[in-house]
C-alpha positions as CSV (number, residue, x, y, z in Angstrom):
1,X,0.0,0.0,0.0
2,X,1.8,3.3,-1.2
3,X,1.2,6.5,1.0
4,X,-0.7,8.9,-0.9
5,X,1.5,11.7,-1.6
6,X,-1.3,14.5,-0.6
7,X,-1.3,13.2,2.6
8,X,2.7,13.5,3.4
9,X,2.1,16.6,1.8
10,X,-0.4,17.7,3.9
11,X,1.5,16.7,6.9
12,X,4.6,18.9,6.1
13,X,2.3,21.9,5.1
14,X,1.0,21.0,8.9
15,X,4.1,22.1,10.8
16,X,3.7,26.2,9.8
17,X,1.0,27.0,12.4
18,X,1.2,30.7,11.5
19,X,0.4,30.5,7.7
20,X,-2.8,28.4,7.9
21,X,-6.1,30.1,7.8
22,X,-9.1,28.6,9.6
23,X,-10.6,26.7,6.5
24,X,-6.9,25.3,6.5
25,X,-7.1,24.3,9.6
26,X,-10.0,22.9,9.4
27,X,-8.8,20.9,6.3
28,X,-5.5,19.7,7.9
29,X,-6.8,18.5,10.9
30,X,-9.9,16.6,8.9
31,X,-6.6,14.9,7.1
32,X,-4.7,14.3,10.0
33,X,-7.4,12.1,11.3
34,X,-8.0,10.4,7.6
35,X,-4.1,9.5,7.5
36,X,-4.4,8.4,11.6
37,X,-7.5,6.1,10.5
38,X,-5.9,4.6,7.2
39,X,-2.4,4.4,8.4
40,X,-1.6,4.2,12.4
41,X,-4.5,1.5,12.5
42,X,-4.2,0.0,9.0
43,X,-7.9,0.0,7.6
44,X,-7.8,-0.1,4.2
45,X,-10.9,0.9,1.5
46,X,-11.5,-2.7,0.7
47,X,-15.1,-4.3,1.9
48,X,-13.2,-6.6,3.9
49,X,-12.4,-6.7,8.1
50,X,-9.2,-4.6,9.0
51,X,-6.7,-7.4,9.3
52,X,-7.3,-9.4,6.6
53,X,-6.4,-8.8,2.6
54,X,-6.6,-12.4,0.8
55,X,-10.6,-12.0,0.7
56,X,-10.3,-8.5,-0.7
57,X,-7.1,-9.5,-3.0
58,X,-8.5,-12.6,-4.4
59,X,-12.2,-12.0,-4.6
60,X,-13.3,-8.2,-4.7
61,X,-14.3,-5.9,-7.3
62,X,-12.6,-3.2,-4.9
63,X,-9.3,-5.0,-4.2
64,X,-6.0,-4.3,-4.1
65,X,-4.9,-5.7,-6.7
66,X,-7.9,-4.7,-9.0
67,X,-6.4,-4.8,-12.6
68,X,-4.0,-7.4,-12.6
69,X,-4.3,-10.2,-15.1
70,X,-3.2,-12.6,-12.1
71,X,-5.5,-12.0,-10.0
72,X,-9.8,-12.6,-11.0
73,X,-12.9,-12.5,-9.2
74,X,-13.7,-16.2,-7.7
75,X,-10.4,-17.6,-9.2
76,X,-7.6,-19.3,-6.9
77,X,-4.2,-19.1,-7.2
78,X,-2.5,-22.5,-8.0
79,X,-0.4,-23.7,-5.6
80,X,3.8,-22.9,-6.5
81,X,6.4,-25.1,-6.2
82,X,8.3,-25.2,-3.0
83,X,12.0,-26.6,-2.2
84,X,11.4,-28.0,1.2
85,X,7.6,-29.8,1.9
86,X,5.6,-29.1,5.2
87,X,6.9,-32.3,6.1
88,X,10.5,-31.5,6.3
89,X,10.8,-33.7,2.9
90,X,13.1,-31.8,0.3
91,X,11.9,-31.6,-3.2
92,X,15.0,-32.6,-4.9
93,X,15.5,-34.9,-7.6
94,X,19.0,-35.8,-8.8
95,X,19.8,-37.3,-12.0
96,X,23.1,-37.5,-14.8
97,X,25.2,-38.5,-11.8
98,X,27.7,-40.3,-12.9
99,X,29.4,-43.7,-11.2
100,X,26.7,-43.6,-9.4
101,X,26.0,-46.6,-8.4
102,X,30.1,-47.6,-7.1
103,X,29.8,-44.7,-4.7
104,X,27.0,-45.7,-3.7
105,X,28.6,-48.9,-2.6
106,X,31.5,-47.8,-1.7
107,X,29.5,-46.4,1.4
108,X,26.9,-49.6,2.1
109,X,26.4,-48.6,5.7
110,X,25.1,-45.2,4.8
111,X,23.2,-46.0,2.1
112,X,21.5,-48.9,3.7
113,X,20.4,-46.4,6.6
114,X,18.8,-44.2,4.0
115,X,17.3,-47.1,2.3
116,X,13.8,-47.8,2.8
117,X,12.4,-50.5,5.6
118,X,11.5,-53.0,2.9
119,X,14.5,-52.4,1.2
120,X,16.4,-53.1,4.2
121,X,14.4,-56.0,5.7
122,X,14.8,-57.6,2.0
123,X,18.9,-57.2,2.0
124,X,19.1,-58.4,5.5
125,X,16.9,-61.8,4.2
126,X,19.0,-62.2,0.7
127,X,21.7,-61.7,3.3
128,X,21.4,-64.8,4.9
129,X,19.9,-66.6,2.8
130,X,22.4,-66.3,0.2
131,X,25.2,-66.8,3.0
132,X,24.3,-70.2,3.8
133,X,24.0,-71.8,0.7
134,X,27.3,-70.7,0.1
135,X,28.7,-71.7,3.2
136,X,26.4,-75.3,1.7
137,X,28.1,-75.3,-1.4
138,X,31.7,-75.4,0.1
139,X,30.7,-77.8,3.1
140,X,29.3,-79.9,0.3
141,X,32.4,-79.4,-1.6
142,X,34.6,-80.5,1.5
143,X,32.4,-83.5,2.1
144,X,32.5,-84.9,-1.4
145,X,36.3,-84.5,-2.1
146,X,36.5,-86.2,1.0
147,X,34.3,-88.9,-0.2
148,X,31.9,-88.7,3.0
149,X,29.2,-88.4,0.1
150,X,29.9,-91.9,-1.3
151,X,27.3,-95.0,-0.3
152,X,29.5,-96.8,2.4
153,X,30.5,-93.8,4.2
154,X,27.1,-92.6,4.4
155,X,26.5,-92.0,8.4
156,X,23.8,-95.3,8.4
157,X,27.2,-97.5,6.7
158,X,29.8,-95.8,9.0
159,X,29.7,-98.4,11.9
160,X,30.3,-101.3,10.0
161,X,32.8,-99.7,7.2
162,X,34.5,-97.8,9.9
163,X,34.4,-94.6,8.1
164,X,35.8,-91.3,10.4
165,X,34.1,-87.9,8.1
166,X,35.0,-84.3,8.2
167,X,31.7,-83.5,9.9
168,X,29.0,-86.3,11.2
169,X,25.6,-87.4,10.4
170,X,26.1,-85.5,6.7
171,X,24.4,-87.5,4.1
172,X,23.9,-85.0,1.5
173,X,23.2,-80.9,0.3
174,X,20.4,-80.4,2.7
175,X,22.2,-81.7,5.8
176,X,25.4,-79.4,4.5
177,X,22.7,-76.4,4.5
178,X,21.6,-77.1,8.3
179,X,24.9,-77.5,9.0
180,X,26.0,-74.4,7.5
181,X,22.9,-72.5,9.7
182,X,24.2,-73.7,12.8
183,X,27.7,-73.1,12.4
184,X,27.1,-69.4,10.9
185,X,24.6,-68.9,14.2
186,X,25.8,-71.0,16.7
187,X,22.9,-72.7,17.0
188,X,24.8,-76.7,17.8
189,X,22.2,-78.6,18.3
190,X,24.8,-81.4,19.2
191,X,24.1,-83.8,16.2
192,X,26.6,-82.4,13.7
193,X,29.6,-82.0,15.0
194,X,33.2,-81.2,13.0
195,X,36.2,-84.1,13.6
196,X,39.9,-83.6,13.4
197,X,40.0,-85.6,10.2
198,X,39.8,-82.3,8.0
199,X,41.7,-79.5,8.5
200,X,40.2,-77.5,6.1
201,X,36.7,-78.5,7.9
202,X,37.8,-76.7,11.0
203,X,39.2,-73.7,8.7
204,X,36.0,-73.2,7.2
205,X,33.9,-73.6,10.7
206,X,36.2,-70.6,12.1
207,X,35.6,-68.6,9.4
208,X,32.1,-68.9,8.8
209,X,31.7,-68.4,12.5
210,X,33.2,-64.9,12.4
211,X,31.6,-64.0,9.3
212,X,28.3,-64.8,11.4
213,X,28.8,-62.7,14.0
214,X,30.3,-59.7,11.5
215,X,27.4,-59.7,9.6
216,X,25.1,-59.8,12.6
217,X,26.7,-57.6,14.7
218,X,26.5,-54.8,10.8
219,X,22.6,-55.6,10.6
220,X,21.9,-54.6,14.5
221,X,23.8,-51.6,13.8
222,X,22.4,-51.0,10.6
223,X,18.7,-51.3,12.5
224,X,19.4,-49.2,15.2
225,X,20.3,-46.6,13.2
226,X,17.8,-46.7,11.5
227,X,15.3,-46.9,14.4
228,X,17.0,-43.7,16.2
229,X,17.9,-41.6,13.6
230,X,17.4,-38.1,13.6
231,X,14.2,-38.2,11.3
232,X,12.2,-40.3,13.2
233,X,12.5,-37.6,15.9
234,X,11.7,-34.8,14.0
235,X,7.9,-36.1,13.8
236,X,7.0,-34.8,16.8
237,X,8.3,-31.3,16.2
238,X,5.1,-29.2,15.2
239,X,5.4,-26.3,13.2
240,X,2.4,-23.9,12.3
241,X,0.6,-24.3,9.5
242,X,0.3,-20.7,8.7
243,X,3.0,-18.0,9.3
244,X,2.0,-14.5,10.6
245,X,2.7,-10.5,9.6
246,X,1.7,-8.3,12.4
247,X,3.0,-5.1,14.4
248,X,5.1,-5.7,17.4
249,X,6.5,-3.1,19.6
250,X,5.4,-0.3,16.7
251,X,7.3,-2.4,13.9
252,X,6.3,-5.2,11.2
253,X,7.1,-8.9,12.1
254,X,6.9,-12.2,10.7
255,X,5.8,-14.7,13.1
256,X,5.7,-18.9,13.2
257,X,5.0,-21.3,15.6
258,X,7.0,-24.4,16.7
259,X,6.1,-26.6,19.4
260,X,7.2,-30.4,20.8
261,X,5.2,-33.3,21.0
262,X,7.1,-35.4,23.5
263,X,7.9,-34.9,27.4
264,X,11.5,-35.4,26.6
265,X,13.1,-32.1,25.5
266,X,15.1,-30.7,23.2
267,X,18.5,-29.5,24.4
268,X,20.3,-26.8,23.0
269,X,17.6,-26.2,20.2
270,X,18.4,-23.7,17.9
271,X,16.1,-22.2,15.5
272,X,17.1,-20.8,11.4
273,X,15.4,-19.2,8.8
274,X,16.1,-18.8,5.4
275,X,14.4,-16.8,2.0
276,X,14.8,-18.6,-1.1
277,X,13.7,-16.0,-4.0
278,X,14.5,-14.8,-7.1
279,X,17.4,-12.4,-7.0
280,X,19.1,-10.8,-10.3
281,X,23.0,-9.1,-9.8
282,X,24.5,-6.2,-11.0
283,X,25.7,-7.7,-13.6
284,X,22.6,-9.3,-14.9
285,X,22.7,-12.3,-14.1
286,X,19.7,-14.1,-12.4
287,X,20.1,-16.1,-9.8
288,X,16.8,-18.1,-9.2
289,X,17.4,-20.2,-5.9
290,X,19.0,-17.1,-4.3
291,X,19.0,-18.1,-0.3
292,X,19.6,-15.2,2.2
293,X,19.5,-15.5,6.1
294,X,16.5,-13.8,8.0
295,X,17.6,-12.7,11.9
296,X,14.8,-14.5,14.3
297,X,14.6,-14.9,17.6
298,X,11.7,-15.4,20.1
299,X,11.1,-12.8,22.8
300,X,14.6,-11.5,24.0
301,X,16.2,-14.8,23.8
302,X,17.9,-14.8,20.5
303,X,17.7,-17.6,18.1
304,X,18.7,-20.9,21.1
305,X,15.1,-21.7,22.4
306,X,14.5,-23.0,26.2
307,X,12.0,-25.3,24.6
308,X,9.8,-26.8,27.1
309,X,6.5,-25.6,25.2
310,X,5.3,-23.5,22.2
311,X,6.9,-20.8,21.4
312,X,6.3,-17.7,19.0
313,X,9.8,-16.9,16.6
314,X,9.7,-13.5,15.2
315,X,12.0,-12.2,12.1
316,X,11.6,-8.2,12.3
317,X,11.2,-6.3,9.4
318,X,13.5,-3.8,9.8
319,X,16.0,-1.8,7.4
320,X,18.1,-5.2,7.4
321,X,15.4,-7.4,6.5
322,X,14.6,-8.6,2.7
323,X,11.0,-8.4,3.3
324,X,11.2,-4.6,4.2
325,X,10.1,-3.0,0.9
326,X,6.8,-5.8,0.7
327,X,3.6,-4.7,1.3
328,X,0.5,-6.7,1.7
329,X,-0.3,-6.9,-2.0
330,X,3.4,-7.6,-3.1
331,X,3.6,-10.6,-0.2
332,X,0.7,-12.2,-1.7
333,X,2.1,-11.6,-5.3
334,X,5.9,-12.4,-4.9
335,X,7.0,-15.4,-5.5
336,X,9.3,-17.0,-2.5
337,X,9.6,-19.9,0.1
338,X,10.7,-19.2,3.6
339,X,12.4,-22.4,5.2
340,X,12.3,-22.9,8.6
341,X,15.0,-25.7,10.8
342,X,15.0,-27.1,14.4
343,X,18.2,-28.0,15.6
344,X,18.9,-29.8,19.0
345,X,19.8,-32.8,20.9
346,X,17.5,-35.5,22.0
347,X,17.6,-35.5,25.5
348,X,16.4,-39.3,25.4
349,X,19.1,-40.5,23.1
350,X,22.0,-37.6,22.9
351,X,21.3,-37.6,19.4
352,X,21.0,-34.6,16.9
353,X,18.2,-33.7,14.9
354,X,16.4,-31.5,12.7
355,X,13.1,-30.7,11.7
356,X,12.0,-28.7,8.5
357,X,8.9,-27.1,7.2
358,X,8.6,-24.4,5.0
359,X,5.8,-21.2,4.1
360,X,5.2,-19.9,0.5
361,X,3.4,-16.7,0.2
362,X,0.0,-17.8,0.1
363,X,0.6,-19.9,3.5
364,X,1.2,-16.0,5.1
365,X,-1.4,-14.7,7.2
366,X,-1.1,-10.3,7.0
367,X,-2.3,-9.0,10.0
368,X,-2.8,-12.1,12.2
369,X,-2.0,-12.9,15.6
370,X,-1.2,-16.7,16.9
371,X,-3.7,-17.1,20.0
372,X,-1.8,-18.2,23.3
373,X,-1.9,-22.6,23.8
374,X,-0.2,-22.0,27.1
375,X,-1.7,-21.5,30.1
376,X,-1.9,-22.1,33.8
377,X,-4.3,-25.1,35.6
378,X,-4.7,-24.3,39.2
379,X,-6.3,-27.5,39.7
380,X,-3.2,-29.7,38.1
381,X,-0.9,-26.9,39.6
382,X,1.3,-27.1,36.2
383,X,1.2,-25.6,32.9
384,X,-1.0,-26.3,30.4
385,X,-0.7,-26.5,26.7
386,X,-3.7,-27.2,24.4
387,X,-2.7,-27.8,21.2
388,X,-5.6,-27.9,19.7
389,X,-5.2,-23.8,19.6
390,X,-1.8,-24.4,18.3
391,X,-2.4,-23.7,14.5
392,X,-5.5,-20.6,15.7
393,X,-4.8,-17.2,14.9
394,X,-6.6,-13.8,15.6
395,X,-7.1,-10.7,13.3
396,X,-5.8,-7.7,14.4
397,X,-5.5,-4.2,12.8
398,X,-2.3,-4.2,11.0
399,X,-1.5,-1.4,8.7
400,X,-1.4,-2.7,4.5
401,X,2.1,-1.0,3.6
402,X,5.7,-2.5,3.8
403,X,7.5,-1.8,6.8
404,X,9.7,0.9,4.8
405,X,6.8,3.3,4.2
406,X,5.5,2.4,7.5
407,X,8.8,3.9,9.2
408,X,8.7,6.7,7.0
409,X,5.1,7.6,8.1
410,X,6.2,7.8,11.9
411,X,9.0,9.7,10.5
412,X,7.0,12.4,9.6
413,X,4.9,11.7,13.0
414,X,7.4,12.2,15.0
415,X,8.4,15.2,13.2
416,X,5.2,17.2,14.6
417,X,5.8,16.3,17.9
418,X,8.3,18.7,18.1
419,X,7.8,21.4,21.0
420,X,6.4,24.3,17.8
421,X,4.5,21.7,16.1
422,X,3.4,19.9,19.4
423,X,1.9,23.7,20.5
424,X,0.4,23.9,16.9
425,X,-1.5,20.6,16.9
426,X,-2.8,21.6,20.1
427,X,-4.2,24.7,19.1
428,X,-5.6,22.8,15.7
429,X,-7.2,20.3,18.0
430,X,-8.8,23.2,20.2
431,X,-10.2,25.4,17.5
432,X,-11.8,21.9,15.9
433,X,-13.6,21.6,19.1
434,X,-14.9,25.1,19.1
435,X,-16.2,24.8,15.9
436,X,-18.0,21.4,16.8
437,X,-19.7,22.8,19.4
C-alpha cells in the first residue's frame, strides 16, 4: 500500500501554524485524522475486516490488486512449487550422476540407513539366505572331495565300514545347509559335530563363524540406526501451519509457531530461517534459488530456544530485512519460500536432529495474531498446553504497507511532535472543538 502523496504533503504543510487560515485548519486536521485512521490503524478501502487482505485480494471488485491479469474475481491461485515440503521432505531430484552406483557402494552402511524399511528388511533376508548356501556349497564341496558323500561312508554305513568324516551325520546338500545355519549362528544342536580328520573343515567352521557374528553384529547396527535416527524424531516437532505478519513493539514482524510433542526435551535447540527468491545481480545475471539468512529470535532470547513448550519466533522487518520493501499486496504476489529448521539434541538418546517445514506466500497470514496454547491449571498446579489452539490465529489491525513506508510515516509523525508543532496541533485540535460545538 503506497502512501498517498497528498497526505505527506499535507503533513509537512502542517508544521507552519502561522500561515494556515481557519478553512486550513480545518482541512489539515480533517486529514490528520484520515491518514491516523488509514495508516496508524491499518484499515484499508476494501469491503473486507481490518486485518485481513486475501478475501479482498482474491475476490473483490474493490481489491488491491484490482487490474492485474493474475488476479480474477472467484479464481484461486494455483499452488507454487516449493524446495522443502511441510513435512520436512526436500523436493529434490537428482539425475546424470555419474558412477553412481560404485559410490553408492562404496559407502553400504550409509546407504543402507537411507534405504527404505522394505528395502532393508529384503537385503538383510538375501543376506542370509544367500550366506548359507554358500557356506552349503563349500561344506558340500569339502564332504565330497573327502568322499563322505559316497554309499558306504554314508552315516547309516559308517559303523560297519568304519568310516571317520569331516563332519558327522552329513548325508547330502540339505544336511550341509543345516549345517551351514548352525555353524554361521551358533545354533549346535549337538548332532553335527566337526572331527579332526579335516583340516580344512575346522578352517571353514572358524571362518564362517566370524563371518556370522560380523554380519550380525553390521545388521543390529544397521537397525538401530535406522530406528533412532534423527528423522524419526523430528515427527514430533510441530510447526504452524500458517506463518503470521503483524505489528510488534510499533514495527512489522513475521511470526511462526514451533512446538514439541514429547515430554522429553530438546537440548540446545536452535532455531534458522532462510528466504529462497529470485534475485538478479549487478551484472545481470539471475540467480533463481538465491538463499539469504532472516535474523529471528523469540522474545529477547535470541535464536537458542528454552524449549519446554510452544513458542512464538519473530524475524523483524527492519531496514536489514529482505522483506522490508513488501507490502501486503506484493507478499501475496511475490513469488518465494521461507524455510524454517529445528536443531537440537534428544535428551532421550544424545542424538542430533532437525526438523524442516517451509511457508510460501499464500501460507502467510497479513495482520494475524497466533492465540496463546499456554496456560496455567490451578487444579493440576502445572502448565497447560492445548494444542488444539496451536495452529489458531486472531485478526488484528495491521496497517497494509511494507514496513519501509510504515517507518517513513512515523518519521513524519514524530516530526510534529516537536515542541512548535506539538503547540500547533494543540491549538488545531482546540479550535476543531470550538467549531464542533
Amino acid at each position: 500500500m503506497q502512501v498517498p502523496l497528498t497526505d505527506v504533503q499535507v503533513l509537512q504543510d502542517a508544521g507552519d501554524a502561522e500561515a494556515v487560515d481557519g478553512d486550513r485548519e480545518e482541512e489539515t486536521f480533517a486529514h490528520m485524522k484520515e491518514w491516523k485512521r488509514q495508516y496508524i490503524r491499518g484499515i484499508s478501502h476494501t469491503p473486507s475486516q481490518a486485518g485481513v487482505y486475501y478475501e479482498a485480494l482474491k475476490g473483490s471488485s474493490h481489491s488491491l490488486a484490482k487490474g492485474s491479469r493474475n488476479f480474477r474475481p472467484g479464481s484461486m491461485r494455483r499452488v507454487r512449487r516449493r524446495a522443502v515440503f511441510k513435512n520436512g521432505d526436500c523436493n529434490v531430484v537428482q539425475k546424470h550422476l555419474q558412477r553412481r552406483r560404485v559410490r553408492f557402494l562404496q559407502d553400504m552402511y550409509t546407504t543402507m540407513v537411507d534405504w527404505q524399511w522394505r528395502w532393508t528388511l529384503l537385503a538383510f533376508a538375501m543376506s542370509f539366505i544367500l550366506s548359507w548356501l554358500f557356506f552349503a556349497l563349500i561344506w558340500w564341496l569339502i564332504m565330497y572331495t573327502h568322499g563322505d558323500l559316497e554309499e558306504l561312508h554314508l552315516p547309516h554305513n559308517q559303523e560297519e565300514s568304519g568310516w571317520a568324516p569331516c563332519v558327522s551325520a552329513i548325508d547330502g546338500f540339505t544336511s550341509c545347509f543345516l549345517f551351514s545355519i548352525e555353524t554361521q549362528h551358533t545354533i549346535g544342536y549337538g548332532v553335527r559335530t566337526t572331527s579332526p580328520e579335516c583340516p580344512e573343515a575346522i578352517f571353514m567352521m572358524c571362518f564362517q563363524s566370524i563371518y556370522g557374528v560380523m554380519s550380525s553384529a553390521f545388521m543390529a547396527g544397521i537397525v538401530f540406526a535406522k530406528m533412532t535416527r534423527a528423522k524419526q524424531r523430528a515427527q514430533t516437532l510441530l510447526f504452524s501451519k500458517h506463518a503470521v505478519i503483524c505489528q510488534r513493539d510499533g514495527c512489522l514482524s513475521l511470526m511462526f509457531r514451533v512446538g514439541d510433542m514429547r515430554k522429553s526435551h530438546i537440548i540446545g535447540a536452535g532455531v534458522r530461517a532462510q528466504l529462497i527468491r529470485t534475485r538478479t545481480t549487478k551484472e545481470g545475471e539471475v540467480m533463481t534459488q538465491h538463499f539469504t539468512e532472516l535474523q529471528i529470535g523469540t522474545d529477547d532470547s535470541g535464536s537458542d530456544l528454552f524449549f519446554i513448550w510452544p513458542m512464538v519466533i519473530e524475524h523483524r522487518i527492519d531496514e536489514n530485512s529482505p522483506l522490508y520493501n513488501m507490502n501486503a499486496t506484493d507478499m501475496l504476489q511475490d513469488k518465494f519460500e521461507i524455510v524454517v529448521i529445528l536443531e537440537g539434541t534428544v535428551e532421550s538418546t544424545g542424538q542430533s536432529t532437525q526438523a524442516r517445514s517451509s511457508y510460501i506466500n499464500t501460507e502467510i497470514l497479513w495482520g494475524h495474531r497466533f492465540d496463546p496454547v499456554v496456560l496455567y491449571n490451578k487444579d493440576l498446579q502445572a502448565y497447560e498446553i492445548d494444542y488444539a489452539r496451536f495452529n489458531e490465529t486472531t485478526q488484528v489491525d495491521t496497517p497494509l504497507c511494507s514496513a519501509r513506508e510504515l517507518n517513513e510515516i512515523y518519521k513524519i509523525q514524530e516530526g510534529f511532535r516537536t515542541p512548535e508543532t506539538t503547540f500547533t496541533m494543540r491549538q488545531l485540535s482546540n479550535n476543531h472543538s470550538d467549531q464542533a460545538s
